[in-house]
C-alpha positions in Angstrom: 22.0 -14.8 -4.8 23.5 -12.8 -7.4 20.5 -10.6 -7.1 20.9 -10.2 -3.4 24.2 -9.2 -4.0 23.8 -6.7 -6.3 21.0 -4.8 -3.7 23.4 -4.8 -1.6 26.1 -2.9 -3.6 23.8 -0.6 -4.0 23.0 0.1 -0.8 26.0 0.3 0.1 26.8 3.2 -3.3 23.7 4.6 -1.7 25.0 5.3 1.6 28.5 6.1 0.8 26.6 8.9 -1.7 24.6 10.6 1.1 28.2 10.2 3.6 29.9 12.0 1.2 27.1 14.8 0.4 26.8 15.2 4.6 30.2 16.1 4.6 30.1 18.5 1.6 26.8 20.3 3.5 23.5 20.4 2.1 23.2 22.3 -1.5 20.4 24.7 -1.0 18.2 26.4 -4.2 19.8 28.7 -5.3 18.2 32.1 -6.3 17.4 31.1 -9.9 16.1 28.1 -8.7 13.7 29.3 -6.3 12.7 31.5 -9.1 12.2 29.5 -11.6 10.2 27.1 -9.5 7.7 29.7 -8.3 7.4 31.2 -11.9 6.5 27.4 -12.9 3.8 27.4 -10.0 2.5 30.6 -10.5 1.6 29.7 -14.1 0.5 26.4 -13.5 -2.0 27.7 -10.8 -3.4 30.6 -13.2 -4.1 28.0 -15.7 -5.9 25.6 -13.1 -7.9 29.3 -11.7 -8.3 30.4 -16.0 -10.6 27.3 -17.1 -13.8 29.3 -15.8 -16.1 31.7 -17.5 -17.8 33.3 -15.0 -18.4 36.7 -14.7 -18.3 38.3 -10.8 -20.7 40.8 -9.7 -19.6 44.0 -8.1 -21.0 46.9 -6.5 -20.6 49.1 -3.4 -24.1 50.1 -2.9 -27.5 48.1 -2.8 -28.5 51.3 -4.9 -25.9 51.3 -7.8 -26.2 48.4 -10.5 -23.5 45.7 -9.8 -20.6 45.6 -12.4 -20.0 42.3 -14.2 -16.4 41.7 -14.7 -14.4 38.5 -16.1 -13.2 36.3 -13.3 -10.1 35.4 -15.8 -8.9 39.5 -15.2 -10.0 39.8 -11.7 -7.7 40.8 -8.8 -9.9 38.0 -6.8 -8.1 35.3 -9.5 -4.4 36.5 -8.6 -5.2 36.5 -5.0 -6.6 32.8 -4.9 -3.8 31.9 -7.3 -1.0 33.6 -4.7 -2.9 32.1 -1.4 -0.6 28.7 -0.8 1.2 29.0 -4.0 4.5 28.4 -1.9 3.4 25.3 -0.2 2.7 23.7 -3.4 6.9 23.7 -3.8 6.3 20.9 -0.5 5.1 18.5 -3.2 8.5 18.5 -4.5 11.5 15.9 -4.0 15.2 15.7 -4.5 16.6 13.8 -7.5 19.9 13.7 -6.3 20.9 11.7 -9.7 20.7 14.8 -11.3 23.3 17.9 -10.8 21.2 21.1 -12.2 18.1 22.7 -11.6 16.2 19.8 -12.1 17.3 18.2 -9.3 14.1 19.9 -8.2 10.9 17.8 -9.5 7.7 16.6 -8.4 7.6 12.9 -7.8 9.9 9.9 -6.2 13.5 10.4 -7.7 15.5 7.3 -9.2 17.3 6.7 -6.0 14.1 6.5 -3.6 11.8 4.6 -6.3 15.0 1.6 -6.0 15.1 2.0 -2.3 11.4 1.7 -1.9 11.4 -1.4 -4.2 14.3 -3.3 -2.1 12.1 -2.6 1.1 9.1 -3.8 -0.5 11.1 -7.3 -1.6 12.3 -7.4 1.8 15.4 -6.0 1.7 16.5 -5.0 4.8 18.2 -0.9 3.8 19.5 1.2 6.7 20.4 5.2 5.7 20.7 6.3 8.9 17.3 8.1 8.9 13.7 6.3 9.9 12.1 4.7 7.2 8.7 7.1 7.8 11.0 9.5 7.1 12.2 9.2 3.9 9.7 10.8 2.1 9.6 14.2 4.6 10.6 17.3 2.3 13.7 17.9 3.1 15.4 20.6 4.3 16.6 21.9 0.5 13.0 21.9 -0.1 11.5 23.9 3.0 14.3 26.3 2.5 13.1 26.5 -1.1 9.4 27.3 0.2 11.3 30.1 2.4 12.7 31.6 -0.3 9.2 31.9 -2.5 8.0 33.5 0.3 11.0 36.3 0.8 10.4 36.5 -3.3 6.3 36.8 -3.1 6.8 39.5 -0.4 9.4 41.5 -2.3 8.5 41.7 -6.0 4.7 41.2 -5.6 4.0 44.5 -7.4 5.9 43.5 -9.9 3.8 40.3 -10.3 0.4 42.3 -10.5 2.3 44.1 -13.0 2.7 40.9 -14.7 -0.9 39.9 -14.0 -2.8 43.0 -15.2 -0.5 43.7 -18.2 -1.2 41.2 -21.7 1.3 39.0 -20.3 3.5 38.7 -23.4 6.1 37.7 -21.8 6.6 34.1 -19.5 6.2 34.7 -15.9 10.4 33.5 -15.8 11.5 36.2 -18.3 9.6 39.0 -16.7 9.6 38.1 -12.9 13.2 35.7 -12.8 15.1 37.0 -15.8 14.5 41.2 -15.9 13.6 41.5 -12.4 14.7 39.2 -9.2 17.8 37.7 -11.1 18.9 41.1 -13.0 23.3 41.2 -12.7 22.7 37.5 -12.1 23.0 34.0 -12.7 19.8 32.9 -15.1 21.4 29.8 -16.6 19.0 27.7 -14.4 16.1 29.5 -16.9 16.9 27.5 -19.8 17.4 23.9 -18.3 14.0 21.8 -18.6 13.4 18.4 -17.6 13.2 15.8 -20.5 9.9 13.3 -20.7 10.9 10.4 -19.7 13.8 11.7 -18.0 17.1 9.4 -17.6 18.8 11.9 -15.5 20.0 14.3 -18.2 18.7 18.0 -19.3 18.6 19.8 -22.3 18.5 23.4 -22.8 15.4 25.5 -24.3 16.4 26.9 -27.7 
């Protein structure tokens, strides 16, 4: 009983939470968000595309020996790395426990993981959305995946800079920090999500 009780007090904090965000309007990525999230993707996809060591083959002419270059510096890398690269961001979810740019995260957040486990028990939970539903992106995440692509089309030059260059710097300093988010908000940069996250951030040294 006292268990069933508790469920529904949550449920019913639950609710009242996603009334009260309804009425304050949906809190879209902002621009260093977006940015830092593609930066993040970018890498993660080079380092999936760097673990080869082939060598590619090119020529123009039957008649001129082929060239052997690294696969690792090719242009062919960057393109396969770019192709899709926003629709990974559709893997994300909301964690609306959390208040900064790490509201943005791959995975079930806190709230969804609970709600998930009452349905399982039986627990009858109404949010005023289908059930199949719950675990569509939502519309903070396809408007994130809208801005990655405005971002792709506009500084991608500056990304092959990026690419062909010895890459000293991270992808977020040279793509979010000295570029897209120049005369702007970077504080989103330095916020990373904690292992075994409880909710709370901490900021990069």
């Amino acid at each position: 009983m006292i268990q069933f009780v508790q469920s529904l007090i949550f449920i019913l904090l639950i609710a009242k939470s996603m009334c009260d965000q309804s009425d304050e309007g949906v809190k879209y990525a902002s621009k260093c968000e977006a940015c830092k999230i593609l930066a993040t993707e970018l890498e993660s996809r080079l380092q999936e595309t760097g673990k080869t060591s082939e060598y590619l083959e090119l020529g123009y002419s039957i008649d001129q020996p082929k060239i052997k270059k690294e696969y690792r510096k090719s242009e062919l890398r960057l393109v396969e790395s770019l192709d899709g690269l926003c629709e990974r961001i559709l893997q994300y979810n909301i964690h609306k426990e959390r208040t900064d740019s790490t509201r943005f995260a791959k995975g079930m957040s806190q709230t969804f993981e609970t709600l998930h486990g009452l349905v399982n028990k039986g627990v009858k939970v109404e949010l005023g959305i289908p059930y199949e539903l719950w675990d569509k992106p939502s519309v903070e995440i396809t408007n994130m995946k809208t801005q990655c692509e405005d971002m792709l089309e506009n500084f991608e030059s500056d990304i092959e800079q990026w690419y062909y260059s010895d890459q000293t710097k991270s992808l977020k300093d040279f793509l979010c920090r000295d570029r897209a988010l120049k005369s702007s908000d970077v504080s989103c940069l330095s916020e990373i999500l904690v292992k075994g996250d409880t909710g709370k951030i901490k900021q990069e040294l």
